[in-house]
N, C-alpha and C positions, 0 to 999 in steps of 0.2 A: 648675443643672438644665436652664436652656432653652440650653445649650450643648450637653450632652451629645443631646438631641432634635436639635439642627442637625445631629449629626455623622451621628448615627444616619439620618438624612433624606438628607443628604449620600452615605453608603455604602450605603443602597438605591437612588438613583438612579442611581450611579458601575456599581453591581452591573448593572443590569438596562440598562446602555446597551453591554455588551459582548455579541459576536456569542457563540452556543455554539461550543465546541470542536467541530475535526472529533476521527472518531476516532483513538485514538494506541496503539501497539500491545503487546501485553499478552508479557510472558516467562513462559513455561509451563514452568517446571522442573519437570523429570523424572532418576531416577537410572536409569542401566543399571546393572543389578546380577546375582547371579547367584541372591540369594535375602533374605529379610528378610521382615519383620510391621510388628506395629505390635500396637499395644494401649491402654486407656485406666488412669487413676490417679488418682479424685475429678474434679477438676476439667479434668484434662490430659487429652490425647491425644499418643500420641509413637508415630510411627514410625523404623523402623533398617532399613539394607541393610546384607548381607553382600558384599562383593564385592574386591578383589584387596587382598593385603597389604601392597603398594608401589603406589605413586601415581607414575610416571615422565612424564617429559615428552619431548618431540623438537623441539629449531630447529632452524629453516635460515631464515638471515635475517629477515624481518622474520616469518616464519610460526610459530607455535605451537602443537604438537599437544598435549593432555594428558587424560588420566583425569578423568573427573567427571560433573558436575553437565549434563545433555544441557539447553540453554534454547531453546529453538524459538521465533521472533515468530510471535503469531498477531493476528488482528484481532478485535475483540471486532463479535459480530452486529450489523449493520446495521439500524437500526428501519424499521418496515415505511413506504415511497413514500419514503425517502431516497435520495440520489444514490449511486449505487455506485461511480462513477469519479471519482479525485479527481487532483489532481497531473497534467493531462496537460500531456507536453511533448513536443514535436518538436524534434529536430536532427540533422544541420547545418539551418539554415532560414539562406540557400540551402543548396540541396542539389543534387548531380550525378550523384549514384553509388548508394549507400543512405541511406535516410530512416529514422532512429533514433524509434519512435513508445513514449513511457513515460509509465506512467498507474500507479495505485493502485486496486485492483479492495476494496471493502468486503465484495461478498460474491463466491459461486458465479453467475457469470452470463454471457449469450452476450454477444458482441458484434460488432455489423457495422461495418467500416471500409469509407469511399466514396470517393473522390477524385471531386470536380468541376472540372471546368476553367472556364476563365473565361465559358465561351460557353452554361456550364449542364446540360454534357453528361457523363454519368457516364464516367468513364475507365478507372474500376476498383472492384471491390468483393468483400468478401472475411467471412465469418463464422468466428467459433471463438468457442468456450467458454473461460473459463479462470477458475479458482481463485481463489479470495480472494489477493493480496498485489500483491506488483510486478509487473508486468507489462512486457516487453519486447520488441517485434517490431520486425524487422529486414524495412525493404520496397525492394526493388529499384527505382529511377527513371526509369533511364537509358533507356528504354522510350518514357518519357513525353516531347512536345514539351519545350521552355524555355518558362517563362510564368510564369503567375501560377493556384495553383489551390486549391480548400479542401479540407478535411481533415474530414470527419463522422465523428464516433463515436456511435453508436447503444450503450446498455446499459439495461436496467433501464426503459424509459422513457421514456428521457431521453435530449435530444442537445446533442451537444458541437461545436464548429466552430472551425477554426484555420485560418489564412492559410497556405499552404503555395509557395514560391517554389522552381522548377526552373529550373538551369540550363543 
């Protein structure tokens, strides 16, 4: 018995010393169809589409088109004063030409991008909104001296800071 108490002691502590998950994202199956119901039966619920009598496909090399099931990633709502950007990365880091800026947006929200140079002085800055998912902007450099300079991301609240090296 005082075995089964150590383990059991052992697996809430194991439990409660891992971080929470971020969020991970959700497949939202949907049929395109051209008509169909649904209805219930005791205990069931069952839906049905009506829609093409052959199911075909199309390759071309590694690509596959076909008939079916439409699955969209979407993100599941962000709780309210959590971080909304997650994942950011910059590359090339160095950089000479364009600077590849990739983040994961949790929810609908603005965001300002600031380039600081090393001396503290704003070089550049830039707002837009965008959409819950990946997020990818593409920023011209070549503008900018060679040096060493930071990268701000302003969303939600909250700021982000990355090392940014031009060539």
């Amino acid at each position: 018995m005082r075995t089964i108490y150590k383990r059991l002691l052992l697996l809430c502590l194991a439990a409660g010393g891992f971080p929470a998950a971020r969020a991970q994202l959700i497949l939202n199956r949907q049929v395109n169809a051209s008509a169909g119901g649904g209805g219930s039966s005791g205990d069931y619920f069952f839906q049905y589409t009506i829609g093409e009598i052959t199911v075909s496909s199309l390759q071309k090399g590694p690509l596959l088109l076909t008939q079916g099931f439409h699955q969209p990633e979407e993100l599941p709502p962000a709780p309210a004063g959590a971080e909304v950007v997650v994942n950011l990365l910059l590359y090339p880091n160095p950089v000479s030409t364009n600077l590849k800026i990739q983040f994961d947006m949790l929810s609908n929200n603005t965001v300002a991008l600031l380039i600081v140079n090393s001396g503290g002085q704003l070089v550049h800055q830039e707002t837009r909104t965008y959409g819950a998912g990946r997020v990818l902007i593409t920023l011209p450099v070549n503008r900018f001296a060679a040096g060493i300079y930071t990268l701000i991301v302003k969303a939600g609240g909250f700021m982000y800071q990355e090392k940014l090296v031009i060539q």
